[in-house]
C-alpha positions in Angstrom: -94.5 22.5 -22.5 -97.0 24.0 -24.9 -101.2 24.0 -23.9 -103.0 21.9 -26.6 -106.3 21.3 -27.0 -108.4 18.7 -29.1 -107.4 18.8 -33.0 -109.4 16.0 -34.4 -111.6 18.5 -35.8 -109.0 20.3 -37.5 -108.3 16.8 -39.8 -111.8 17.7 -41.5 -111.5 21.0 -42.5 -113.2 22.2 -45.9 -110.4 23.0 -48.6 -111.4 26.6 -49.1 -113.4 29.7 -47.7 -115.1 28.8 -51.2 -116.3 25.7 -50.6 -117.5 26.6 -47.1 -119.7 29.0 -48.5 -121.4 27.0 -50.8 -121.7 24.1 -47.8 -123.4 26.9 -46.1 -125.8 27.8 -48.8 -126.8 23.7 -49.5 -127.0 23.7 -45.7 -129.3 26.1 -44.9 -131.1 28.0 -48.1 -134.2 29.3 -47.0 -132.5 30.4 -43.5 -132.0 34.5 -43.0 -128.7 35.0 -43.8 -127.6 39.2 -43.6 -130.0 41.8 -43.1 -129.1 45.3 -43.4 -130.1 48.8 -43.7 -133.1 50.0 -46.1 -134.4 52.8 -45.9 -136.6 53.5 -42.5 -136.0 49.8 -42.2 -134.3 46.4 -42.7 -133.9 44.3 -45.5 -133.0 40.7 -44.9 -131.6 37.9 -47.4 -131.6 34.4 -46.9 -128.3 31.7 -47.5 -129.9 31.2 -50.9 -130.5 34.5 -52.0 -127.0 35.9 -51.1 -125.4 33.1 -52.8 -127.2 34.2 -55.9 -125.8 37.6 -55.9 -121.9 36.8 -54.6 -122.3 33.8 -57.9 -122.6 36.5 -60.3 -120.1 38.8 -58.8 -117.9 35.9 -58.7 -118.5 35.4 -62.5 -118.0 38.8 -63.2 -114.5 38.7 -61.8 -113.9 36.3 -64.1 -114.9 37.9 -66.9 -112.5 40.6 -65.8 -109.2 38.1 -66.2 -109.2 37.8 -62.1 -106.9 34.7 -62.0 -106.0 32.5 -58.9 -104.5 34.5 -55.8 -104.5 38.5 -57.8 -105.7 40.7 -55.4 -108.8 42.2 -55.6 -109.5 45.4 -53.1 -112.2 46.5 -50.8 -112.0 50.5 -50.0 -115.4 50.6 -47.6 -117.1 50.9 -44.4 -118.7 48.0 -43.1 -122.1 47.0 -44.9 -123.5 44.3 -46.9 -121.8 44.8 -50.1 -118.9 44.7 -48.4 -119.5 40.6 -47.6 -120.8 39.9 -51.4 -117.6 41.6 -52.4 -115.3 40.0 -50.1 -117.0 36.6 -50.8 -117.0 36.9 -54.4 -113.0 37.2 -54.8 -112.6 34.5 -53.0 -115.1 32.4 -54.7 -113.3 33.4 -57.9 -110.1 32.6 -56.9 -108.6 35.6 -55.6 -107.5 37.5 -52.6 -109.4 40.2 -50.8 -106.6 42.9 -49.6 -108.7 45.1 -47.2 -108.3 48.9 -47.3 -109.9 50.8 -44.6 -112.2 54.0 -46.0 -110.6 56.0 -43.5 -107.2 55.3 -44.9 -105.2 58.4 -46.7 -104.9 58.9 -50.1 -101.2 57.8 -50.0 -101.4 54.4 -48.4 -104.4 53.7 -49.9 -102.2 53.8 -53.1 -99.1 52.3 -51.2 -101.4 49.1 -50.4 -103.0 49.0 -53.9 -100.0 48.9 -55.6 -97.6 46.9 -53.3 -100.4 44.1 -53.2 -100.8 44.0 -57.4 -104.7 44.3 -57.2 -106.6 44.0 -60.5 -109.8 45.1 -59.5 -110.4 46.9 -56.4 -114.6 47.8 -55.0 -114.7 51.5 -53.8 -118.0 52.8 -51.5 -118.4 55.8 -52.7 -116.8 58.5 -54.9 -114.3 59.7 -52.1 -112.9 56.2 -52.4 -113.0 56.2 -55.8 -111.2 59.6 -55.8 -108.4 58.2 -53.7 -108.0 55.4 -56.0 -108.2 57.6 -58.9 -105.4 59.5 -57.5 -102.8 57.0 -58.2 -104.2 55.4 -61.3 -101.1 56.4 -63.1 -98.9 54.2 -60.2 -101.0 51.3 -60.4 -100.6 49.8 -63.7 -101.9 46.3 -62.9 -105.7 47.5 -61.8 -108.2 47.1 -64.6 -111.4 48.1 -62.9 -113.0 49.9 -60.2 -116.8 48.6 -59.1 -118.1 51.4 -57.1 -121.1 50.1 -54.6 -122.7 53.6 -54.4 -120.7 55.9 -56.2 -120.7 57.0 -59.8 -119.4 55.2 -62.7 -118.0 56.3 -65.9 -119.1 52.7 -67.6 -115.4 52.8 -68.4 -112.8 52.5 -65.6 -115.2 52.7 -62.7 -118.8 50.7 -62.6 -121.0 50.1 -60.7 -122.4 46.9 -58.5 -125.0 46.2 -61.0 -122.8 46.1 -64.1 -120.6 43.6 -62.4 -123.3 41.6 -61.8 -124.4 42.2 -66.0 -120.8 40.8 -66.4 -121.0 37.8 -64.3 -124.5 36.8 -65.9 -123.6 37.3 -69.3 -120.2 35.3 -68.2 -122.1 32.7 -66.6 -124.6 32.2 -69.7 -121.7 31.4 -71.8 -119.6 29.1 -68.6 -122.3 28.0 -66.2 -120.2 25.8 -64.4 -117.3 28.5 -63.4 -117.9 28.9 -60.4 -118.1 25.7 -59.4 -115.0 24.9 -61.2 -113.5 27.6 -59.7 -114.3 26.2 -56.4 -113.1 22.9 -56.8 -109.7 24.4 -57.8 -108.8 26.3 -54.7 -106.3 24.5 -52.7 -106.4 25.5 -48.5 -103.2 26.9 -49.0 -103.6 29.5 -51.3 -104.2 33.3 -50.7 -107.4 33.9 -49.4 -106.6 37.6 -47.9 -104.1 40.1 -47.6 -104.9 42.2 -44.4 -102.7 45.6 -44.0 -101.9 46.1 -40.6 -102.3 49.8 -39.5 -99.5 50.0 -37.6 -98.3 52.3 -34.9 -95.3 53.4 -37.1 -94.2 53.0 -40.8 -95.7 52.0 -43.9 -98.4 49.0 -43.1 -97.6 45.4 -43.5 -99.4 42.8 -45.2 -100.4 39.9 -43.7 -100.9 37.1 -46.4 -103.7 34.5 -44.7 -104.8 31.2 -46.6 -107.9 29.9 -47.2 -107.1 27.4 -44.6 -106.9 29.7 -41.4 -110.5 31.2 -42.3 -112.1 27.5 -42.8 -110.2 26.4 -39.3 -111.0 29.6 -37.4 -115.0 29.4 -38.3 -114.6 25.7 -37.4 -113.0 26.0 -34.1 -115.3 28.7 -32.9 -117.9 26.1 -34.0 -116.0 23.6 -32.4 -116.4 25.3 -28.9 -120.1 25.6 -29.3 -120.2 29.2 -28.2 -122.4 30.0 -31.2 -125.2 28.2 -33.2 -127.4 29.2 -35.9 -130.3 30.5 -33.7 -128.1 32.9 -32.4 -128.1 36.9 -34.4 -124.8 38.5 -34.5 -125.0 42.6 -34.9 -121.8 43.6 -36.8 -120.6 47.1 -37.1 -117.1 46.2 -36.5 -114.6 46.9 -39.8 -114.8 44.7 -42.0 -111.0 45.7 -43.3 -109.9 44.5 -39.9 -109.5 40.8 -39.2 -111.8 41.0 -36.4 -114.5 41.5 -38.7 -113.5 39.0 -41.4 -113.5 36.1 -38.5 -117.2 36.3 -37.5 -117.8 36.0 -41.2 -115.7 32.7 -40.5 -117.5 31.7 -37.7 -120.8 32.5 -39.2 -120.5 30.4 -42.2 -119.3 27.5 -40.0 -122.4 28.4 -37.4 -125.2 29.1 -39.9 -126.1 32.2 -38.0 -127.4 35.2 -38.9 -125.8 38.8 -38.8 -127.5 41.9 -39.0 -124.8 44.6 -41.0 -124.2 48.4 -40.3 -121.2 49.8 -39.8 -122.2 53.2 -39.0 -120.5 53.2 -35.0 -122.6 56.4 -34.0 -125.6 54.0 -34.7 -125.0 50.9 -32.8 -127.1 51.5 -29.6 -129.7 52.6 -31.7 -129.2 49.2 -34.3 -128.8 47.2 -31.3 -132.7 48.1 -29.6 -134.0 47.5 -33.3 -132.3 44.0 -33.8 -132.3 42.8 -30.6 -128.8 40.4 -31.3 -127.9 37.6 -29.5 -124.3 38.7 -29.8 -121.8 40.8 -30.9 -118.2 41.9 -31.1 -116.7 44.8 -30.4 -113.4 46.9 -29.1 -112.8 47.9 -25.3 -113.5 51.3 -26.3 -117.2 50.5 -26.9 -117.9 49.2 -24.0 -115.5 52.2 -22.2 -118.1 54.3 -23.8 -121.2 52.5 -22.9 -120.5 52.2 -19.5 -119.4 56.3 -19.1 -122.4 57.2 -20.9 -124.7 55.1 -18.0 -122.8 56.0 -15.0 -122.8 60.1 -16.2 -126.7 59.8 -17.1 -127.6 58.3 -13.6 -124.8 61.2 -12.1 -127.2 64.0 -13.8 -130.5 62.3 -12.3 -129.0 62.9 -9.0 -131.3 62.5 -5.9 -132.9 58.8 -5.3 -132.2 57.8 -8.4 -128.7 57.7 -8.6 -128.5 56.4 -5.0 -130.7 53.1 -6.2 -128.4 53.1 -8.7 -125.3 52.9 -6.7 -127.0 50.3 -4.3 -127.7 48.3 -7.2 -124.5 48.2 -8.3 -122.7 47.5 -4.9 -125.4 44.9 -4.2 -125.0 43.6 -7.8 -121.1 43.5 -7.8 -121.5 41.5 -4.0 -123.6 38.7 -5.6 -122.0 38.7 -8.4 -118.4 37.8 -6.9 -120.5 35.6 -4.1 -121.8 33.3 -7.4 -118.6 33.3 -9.1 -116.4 32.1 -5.7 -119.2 29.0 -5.8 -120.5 30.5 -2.3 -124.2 30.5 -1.1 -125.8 34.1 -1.1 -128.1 35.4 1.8 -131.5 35.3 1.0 -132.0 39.3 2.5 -129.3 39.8 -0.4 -130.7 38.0 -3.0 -133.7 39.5 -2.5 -132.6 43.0 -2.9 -130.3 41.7 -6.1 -134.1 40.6 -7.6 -135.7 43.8 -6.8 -132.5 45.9 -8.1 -132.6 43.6 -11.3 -135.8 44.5 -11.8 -135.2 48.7 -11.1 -131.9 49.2 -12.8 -130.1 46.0 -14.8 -133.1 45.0 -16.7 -133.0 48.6 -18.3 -129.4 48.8 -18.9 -130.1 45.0 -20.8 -132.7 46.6 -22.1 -130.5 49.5 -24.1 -128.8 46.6 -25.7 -132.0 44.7 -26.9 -132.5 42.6 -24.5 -131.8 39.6 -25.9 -128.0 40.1 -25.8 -126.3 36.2 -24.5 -122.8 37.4 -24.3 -120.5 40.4 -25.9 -117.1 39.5 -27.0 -114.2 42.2 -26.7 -111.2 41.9 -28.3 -108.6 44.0 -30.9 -107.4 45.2 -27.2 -107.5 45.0 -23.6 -110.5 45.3 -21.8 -110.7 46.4 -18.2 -111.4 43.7 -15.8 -113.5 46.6 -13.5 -115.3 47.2 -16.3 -116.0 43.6 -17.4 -117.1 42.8 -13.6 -119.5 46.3 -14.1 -121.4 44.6 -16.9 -121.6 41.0 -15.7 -122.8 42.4 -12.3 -125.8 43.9 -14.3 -126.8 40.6 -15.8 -124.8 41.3 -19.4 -121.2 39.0 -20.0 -118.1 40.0 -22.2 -116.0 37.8 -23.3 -112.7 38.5 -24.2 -110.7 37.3 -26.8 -107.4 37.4 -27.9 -105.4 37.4 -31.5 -103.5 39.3 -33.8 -104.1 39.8 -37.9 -101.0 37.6 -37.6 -103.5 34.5 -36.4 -106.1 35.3 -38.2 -107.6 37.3 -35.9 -108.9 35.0 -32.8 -106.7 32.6 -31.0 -108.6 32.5 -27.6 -111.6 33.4 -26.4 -113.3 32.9 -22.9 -116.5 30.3 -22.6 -119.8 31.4 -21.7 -120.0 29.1 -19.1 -116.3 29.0 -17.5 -115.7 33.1 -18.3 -112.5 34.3 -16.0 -112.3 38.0 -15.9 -108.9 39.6 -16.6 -107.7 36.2 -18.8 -107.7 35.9 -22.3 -109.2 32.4 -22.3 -107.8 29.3 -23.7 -106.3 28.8 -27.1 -107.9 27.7 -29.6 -108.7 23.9 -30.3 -106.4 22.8 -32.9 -103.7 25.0 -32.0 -101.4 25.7 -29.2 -99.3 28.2 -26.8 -96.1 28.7 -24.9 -94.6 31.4 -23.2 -90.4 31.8 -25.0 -87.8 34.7 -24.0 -89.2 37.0 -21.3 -92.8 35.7 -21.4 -93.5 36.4 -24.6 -96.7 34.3 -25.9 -95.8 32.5 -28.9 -98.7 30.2 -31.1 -98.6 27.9 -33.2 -101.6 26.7 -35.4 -103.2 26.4 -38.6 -104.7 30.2 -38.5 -101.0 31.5 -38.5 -100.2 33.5 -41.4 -97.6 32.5 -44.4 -95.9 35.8 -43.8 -95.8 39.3 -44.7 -96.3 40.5 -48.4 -92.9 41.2 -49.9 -91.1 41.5 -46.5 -89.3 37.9 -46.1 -86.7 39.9 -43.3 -89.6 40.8 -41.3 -91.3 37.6 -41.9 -88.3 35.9 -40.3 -88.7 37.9 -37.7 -92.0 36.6 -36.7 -91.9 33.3 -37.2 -89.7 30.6 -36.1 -88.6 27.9 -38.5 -90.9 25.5 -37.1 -93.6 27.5 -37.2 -93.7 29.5 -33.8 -95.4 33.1 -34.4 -93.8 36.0 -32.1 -96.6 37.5 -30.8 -94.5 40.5 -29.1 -97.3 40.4 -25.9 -96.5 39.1 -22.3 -98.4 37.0 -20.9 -98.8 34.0 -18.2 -100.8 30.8 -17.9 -102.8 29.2 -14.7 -103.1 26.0 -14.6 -105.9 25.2 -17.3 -104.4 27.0 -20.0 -105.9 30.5 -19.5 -104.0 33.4 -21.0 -103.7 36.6 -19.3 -101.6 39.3 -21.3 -99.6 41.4 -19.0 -98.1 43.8 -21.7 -97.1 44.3 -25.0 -93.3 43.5 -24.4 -92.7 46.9 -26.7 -94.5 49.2 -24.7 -93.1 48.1 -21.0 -90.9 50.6 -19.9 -88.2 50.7 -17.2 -87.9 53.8 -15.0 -84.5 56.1 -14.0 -85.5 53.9 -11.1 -85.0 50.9 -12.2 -88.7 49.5 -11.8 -90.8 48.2 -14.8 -94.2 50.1 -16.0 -97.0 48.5 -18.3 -99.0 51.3 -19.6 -101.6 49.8 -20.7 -102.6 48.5 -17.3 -102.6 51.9 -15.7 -104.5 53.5 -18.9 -107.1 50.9 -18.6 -107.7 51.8 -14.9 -108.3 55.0 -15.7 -110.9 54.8 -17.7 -112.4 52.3 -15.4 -112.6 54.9 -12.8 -113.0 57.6 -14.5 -116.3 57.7 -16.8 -115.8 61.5 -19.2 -112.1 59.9 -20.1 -111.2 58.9 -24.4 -107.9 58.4 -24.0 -105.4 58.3 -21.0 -101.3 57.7 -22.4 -98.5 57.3 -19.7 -95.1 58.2 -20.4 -92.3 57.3 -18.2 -89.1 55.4 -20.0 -85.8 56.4 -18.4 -87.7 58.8 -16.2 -87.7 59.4 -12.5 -91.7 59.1 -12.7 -94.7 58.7 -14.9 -97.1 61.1 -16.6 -100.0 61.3 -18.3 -101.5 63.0 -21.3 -105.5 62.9 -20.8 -108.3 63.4 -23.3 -112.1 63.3 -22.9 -115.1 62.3 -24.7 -116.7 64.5 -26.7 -120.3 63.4 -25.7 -119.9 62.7 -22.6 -118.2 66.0 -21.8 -121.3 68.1 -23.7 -123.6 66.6 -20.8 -120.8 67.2 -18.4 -120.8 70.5 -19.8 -124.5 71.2 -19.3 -125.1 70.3 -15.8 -121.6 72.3 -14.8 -122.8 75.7 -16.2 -120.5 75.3 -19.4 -123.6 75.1 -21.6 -122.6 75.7 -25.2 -118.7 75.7 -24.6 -116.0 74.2 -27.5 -114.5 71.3 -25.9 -111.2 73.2 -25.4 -113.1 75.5 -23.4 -114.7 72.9 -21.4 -111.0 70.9 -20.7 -109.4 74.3 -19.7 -111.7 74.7 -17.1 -110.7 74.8 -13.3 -113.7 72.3 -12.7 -112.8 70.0 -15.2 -109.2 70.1 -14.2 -110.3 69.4 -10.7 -112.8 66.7 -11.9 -110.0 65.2 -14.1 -107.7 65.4 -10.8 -109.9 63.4 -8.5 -109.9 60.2 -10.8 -106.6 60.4 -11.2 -106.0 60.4 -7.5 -108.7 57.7 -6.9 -106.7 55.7 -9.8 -103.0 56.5 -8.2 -104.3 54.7 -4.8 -104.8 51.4 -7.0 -101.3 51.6 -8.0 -97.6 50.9 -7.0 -95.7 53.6 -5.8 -93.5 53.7 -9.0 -96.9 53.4 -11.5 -98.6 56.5 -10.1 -99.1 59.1 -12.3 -97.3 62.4 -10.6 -97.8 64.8 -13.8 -100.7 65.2 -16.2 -102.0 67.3 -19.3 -105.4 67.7 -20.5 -104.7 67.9 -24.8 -107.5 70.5 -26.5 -108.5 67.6 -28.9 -109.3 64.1 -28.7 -107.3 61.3 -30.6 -108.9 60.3 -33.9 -108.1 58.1 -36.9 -108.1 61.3 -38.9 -105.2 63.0 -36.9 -103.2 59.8 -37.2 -103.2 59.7 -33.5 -105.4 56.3 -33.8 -105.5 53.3 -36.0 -108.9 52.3 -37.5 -108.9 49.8 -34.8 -109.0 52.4 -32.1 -105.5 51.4 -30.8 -103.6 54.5 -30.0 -100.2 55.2 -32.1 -98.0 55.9 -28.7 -95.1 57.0 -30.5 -97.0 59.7 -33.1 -99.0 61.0 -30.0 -95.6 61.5 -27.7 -93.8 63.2 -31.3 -97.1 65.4 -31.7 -96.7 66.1 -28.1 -93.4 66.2 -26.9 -93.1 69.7 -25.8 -96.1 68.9 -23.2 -94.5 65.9 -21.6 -90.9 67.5 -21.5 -92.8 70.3 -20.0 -93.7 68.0 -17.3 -90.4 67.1 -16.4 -88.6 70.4 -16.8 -89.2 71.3 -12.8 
């Protein structure tokens, strides 16, 4: 039988992502609502003031001709304009289709044109230039409102003449918006996200204004957040990740500090001091490398407290969580430790940090157990663009390492064919733009979505994926392989590692292709007599080989006999979104990285 959870909630639910906004400005006006970069410093805007801007944005959308559900893109990085933008469509009746700025010239054009969009906002004037590209294919878009970039006062404007538009618009129909507003039922098109896909052209996932109402509601629901609580968000906007904090933060009244500049986030972090925030596995991978290789090059006493701390830290920590009474010689050294070590790795993060939450992929439960033991929780969460981003998410106070949490008030779960977790709920999508085979695919006539993940249940509902049911892999052996559970250990255990991909299908055993990162390989670098070196040079050296060999070692004796890895390859490069080795998401595209690198892997198996 499927897991439910209370849905009474779910009966009151706001028409529209509309009308929640404006509930949010009438809620709380004079409350901080974004703040964001300026200048040396930060500007910040209250409820009031940002509902001022996105209303005559809104209008001048209108005065465009955007009509009810046309599609109206976003080309940009993460940053405050990015939510007026995003918040004026959809106040003006139409349907943000998110376009990544890192996205090629050619699917930026593919997902402009297969979605119809009349207007579309562009950063900057490489955005602009990659719309420009295809004007000639894209013969329903009128406009392009550039946020920084340069306009022509023709085809391309900027910000502020949109906002001329919308005033003028507004002078002449002051009651648009509200209009507007009223009109939107919660079934209509609120977003059309474009999966990045690890193979062929992206898919777009059409999402009502309904899902992004409930999923701000059942987050608030679950009282994990309030409105004293200060979200930092760097994450992408164009990925529904992103999009459903903005959810939960009109629903919450908090307020979020925006930059999504990633090489600045543990510098945003110490400025803003967040109560929260979201992020990928991969930043906390990173995070927790960059500590353990910094206390590594202190050497001496320093890095000995620090390894007490944390073996004294993990000890309590498990003691606490299995309910059981701890020493009092132990907690005492766990107080002092706290004091010499956790309170400055809390203290890189702001220091006022209540709980991360992880999601977009898995997150290593060594890792997870690393942070809690130094005083800082992740929770992880689970969805796909498909469910309108989250679906479950751990509780503060009942946080299970290695599960997924339980689903989602309002909605529910079941395990079909071969353990494969299917949900069921009001944040499900209507289907994929223009694709009703593959919509049929996904979704069962009742309303089932196929997530394509494996998973398992205990006993109060908690999900633990085991797999992506497409990436398990059966050896020459006959014995079954998740890679993702191995490549996660790996970068538990090892702190220089980026990316670690394991290849076995039909094989007699696994491999391994292994990247570094960057950074964390220039420090590496520095303290190992490699000074100066290219990063190829660094990864073709005998130490780094050696280095590279012992984690992988340390990692095999974790695993069964059949998972251990018995062949790796350091590559000369890391994986990046720009190579199309990674989605913007920082999910690795298995099958472009084992075409790029097939001559390595059979090269592994050829004695």
């Amino acid at each position: 039988m499927p897991t439910t959870t209370d849905t009474s909630f779910v009966q009151n639910l706001l028409p529209s992502v509309a009308v929640q906004f404006w509930d949010r400005v009438q809620k709380s006006p004079d409350r901080e609502a974004f703040r964001f970069p300026a200048g040396e410093g930060w500007e910040s805007v209250t409820w009031r003031e940002a509902g001022d801007r996105v209303r005559s944005l809104a209008a001048g959308l209108l005065s465009l001709g955007l009509e009810s559900e046309q599609r109206a893109g976003i080309a940009s990085g993460t940053r405050y304009e990015w939510i007026l933008a995003d918040l004026a469509i959809m106040c003006a009746g139409g349907a943000t289709t998110t376009v990544y700025p890192t996205t090629n010239s050619d699917d930026t054009g593919y997902i402009l044109g297969d979605s119809e969009c009349r207007v579309v906002f562009a950063e900057d004037d490489e955005q602009v230039s990659k719309v420009r590209e295809h004007k000639s294919d894209l013969p329903h878009l009128a406009k392009v409102v550039t946020f920084v970039g340069a306009s022509d006062g023709d085809w391309v404007i900027s910000l502020d003449d949109l906002t001329a538009l919308g005033d003028a618009y507004l002078a002449e129909h002051p009651d648009a918006i509200e209009e507007t507003a009223a009109s939107i039922s919660p079934e209509h098109l609120a977003t059309l996200i474009y999966t990045s896909g690890t193979t062929g052209r992206p898919k777009g996932v059409r999402l009502r204004h309904r899902s992004w109402v409930y999923e701000g509601e059942a987050i608030n629901a679950q009282g994990i957040l309030n409105a004293d609580d200060l979200e930092f968000r760097w994450l992408p906007m164009a990925h529904s990740f992103g999009k459903v904090l903005m959810s939960a933060q009109m629903a919450c009244g908090f307020a979020a500090a925006i930059d999504g500049r990633v090489d600045k986030i543990v510098e945003n972090l110490g400025v803003v001091k967040p109560t929260f925030m979201g992020a990928a596995p991969r930043i906390f991978e990173k995070a927790h490398g960059r500590i353990v290789t910094m206390q590594a090059a202190e050497g001496g006493a320093k890095e000995k407290i620090f390894k007490k701390a944390f073996e004294v830290g993990l000890k309590v920590d498990r003691l606490e969580r299995e309910g059981a009474a701890v020493p009092l010689p132990l907690r005492i050294q766990h107080g002092l430790f706290d004091k010499l070590v956790f309170s400055k790795i809390r203290d890189r993060f702001g220091g006022r940090v209540r709980f991360f939450i992880s999601g977009a992929a898995a997150l290593n439960r060594d890792i997870a157990e690393w942070f809690h033991a130094a005083g800082i929780t992740i929770l992880e969460g689970y969805g796909l663009t498909e469910t309108s981003a989250g679906s479950f998410v751990n509780h503060p106070d009942d946080n299970r390492f290695g599960t997924v949490g339980p689903v989602f008030p309002g909605s529910e779960v079941k395990l079909g064919d071969g353990d494969e977790v299917l949900i069921k709920g009001p944040g499900i999508m209507d289907g994929y733009h223009n694709q009703p085979e593959e919509t049929a695919k996904a979704l069962t006539p009742d309303g089932w979505l196929h997530t394509g993940d494996k998973g398992s249940l205990d006993a109060d509902g908690y999900l633990t994926i085991t797999g992506r049911i497409k990436e398990l892999f059966k050896t020459s052996g006959g014995k079954y392989v998740a890679p993702p559970a191995i490549e996660s250990k790996f970068k538990a255990v090892c702190p220089y590692a980026s990316q670690f991909i394991v290849f076995g299908d039909e094989r007699n055993y696994c491999v391994a292709l292994v990247t570094l990162d960057p950074d964390a390989m220039t420090g590496w670098a520095a303290q190992n007599g490699l000074a100066g070196a290219s990063y190829t040079e660094i990864v073709h050296s005998e130490a780094v080989k050696a280095m590279v060999g012992g984690y992988v070692d340390q990692m095999n004796a974790q695993l069964n006999r059949w998972e251990t890895i018995k062949k790796w390859r350091l590559l000369d490069e890391d994986l990046t979104v720009e190579s199309g080795e990674m989605t913007p998401s920082m999910k690795v595209k298995r099958n472009v990285v084992q075409d790029n690198h097939k001559a390595i892997i059979d090269e592994m198996y050829a004695s």
